[in-house]
C-alpha positions in Angstrom: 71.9 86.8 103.1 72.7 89.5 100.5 74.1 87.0 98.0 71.4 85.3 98.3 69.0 87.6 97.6 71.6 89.1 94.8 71.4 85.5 93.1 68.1 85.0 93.1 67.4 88.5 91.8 70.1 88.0 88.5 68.3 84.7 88.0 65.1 85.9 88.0 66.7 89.1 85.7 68.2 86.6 83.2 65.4 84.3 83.1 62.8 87.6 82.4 61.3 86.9 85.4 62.2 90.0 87.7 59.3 92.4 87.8 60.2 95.3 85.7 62.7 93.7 84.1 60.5 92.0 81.5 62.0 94.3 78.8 65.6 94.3 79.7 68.0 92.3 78.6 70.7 91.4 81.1 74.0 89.3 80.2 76.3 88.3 82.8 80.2 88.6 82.4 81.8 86.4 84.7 86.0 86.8 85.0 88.1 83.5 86.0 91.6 82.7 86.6 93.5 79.2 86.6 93.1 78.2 90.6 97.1 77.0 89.8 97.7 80.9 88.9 100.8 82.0 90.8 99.1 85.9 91.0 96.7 85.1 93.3 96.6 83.0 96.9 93.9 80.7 96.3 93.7 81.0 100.5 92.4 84.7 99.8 89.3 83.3 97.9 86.3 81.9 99.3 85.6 78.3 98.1 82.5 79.2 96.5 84.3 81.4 94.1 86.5 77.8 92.6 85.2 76.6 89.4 85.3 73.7 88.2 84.3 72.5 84.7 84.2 69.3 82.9 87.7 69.4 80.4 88.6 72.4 81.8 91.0 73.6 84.6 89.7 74.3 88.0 89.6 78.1 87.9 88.5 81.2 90.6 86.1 83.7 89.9 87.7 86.3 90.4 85.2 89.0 89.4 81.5 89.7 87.8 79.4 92.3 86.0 76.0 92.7 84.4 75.0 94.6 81.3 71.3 95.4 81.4 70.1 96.6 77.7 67.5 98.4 77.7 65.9 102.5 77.3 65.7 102.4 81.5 65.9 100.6 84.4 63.2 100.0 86.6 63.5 102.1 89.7 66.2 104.6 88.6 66.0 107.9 90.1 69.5 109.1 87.7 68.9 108.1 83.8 71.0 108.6 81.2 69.6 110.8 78.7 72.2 111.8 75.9 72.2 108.3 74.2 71.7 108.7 70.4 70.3 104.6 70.4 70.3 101.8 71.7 71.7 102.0 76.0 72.9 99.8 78.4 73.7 100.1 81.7 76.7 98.2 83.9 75.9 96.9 87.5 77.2 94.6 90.3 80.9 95.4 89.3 82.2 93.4 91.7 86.6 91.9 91.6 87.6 89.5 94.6 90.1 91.5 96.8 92.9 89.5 96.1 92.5 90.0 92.5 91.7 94.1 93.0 94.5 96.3 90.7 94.9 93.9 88.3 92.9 94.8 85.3 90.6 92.6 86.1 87.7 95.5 86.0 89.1 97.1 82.9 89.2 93.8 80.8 85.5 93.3 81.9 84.2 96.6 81.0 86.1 96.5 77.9 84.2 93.1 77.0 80.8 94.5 78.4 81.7 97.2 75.9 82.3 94.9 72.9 79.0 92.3 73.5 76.9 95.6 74.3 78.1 97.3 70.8 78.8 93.9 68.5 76.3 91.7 69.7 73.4 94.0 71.0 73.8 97.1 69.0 74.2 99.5 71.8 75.6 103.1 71.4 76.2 104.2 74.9 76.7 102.5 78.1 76.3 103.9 81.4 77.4 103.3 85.0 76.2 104.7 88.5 78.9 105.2 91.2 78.6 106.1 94.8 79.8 109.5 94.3 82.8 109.6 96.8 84.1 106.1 95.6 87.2 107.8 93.7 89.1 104.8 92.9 85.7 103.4 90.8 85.1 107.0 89.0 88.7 106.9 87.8 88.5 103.2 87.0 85.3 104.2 84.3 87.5 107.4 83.6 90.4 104.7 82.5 88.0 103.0 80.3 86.5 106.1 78.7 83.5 107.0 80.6 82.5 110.4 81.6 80.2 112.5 83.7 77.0 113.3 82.6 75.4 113.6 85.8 75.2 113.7 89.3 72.3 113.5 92.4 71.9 116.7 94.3 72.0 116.4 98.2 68.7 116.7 98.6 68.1 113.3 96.8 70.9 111.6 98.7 68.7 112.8 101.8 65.3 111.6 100.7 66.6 108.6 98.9 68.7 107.4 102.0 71.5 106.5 100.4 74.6 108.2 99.2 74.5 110.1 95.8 75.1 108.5 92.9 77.3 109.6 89.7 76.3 108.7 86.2 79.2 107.7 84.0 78.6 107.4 80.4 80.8 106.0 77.5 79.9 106.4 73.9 80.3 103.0 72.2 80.4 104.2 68.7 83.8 105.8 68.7 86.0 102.6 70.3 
């Protein structure tokens, strides 16, 4: 049920048609890998995630991410606020767990980072994280991120949902 709704809501986001959306730009990175790729056990993957193109090898997703470019994100309680331009913010990072620890999240941030700055002209891009998920703070660490903010407790309680981190990375510099 979630992916459903999930796929109908980036749809509606890339098409323009997702209410409050209708002045953000999304772009969706999608990572594959050869399906004949001796790193992964193509039992691991659900056969949803096999691609297959005309001309082209029969490949796995093995992971996705969306840039949204825009000043702010419908519904956000934690904004970033120290961009000097043009923002964007990361979401759905998502790597099938057989292909978990091996770069594929840090070879799709790093390309959110290039189409954000080259092709979009963003300055800084930012990132919420469920505050206790340690191995995803130091994956944005890895890739240059850092802190700017964090929810209080208090929002955590009337939000119902756990706290968020805002991870920011300046695009100008890289």
């Amino acid at each position: 049920m979630k992916i459903e709704n999930e796929t109908t809501s980036l749809t509606n986001k890339l098409c323009g048609a997702e209410v409050g959306y209708e002045n953000v730009k999304v772009v969706l990175i999608v990572a594959r890998a050869p399906a004949s790729s001796a790193q992964y056990d193509i039992r691991e993957f659900d056969p949803a995630s096999l691609s297959v193109r005309d001309g082209a090898e029969t490949s796995l997703i093995v992971g996705s991410l969306d840039i949204n470019i825009g000043d702010r994100l419908p519904a956000e309680e934690l904004a970033g606020t120290r961009s000097l331009g043009r923002r964007a913010y990361l979401s759905n990072v998502g790597v099938a767990p057989a292909a978990r620890r091996t770069g594929v999240a840090s070879r799709m941030i790093e390309r959110a980072s290039i189409i954000a700055r080259d092709e979009y002209a963003v300055h800084t891009l930012y990132v919420h994280v469920q505050h206790d998920n340690d191995a995803a703070i130091a994956l944005y660490e890895r890739s240059d991120f850092i802190r700017e903010a964090q929810e209080t407790a208090g929002a955590e309680s009337s939000l119902g949902r756990p706290a968020r981190v805002l991870l920011r990375r300046d695009l100008r510099i890289h």
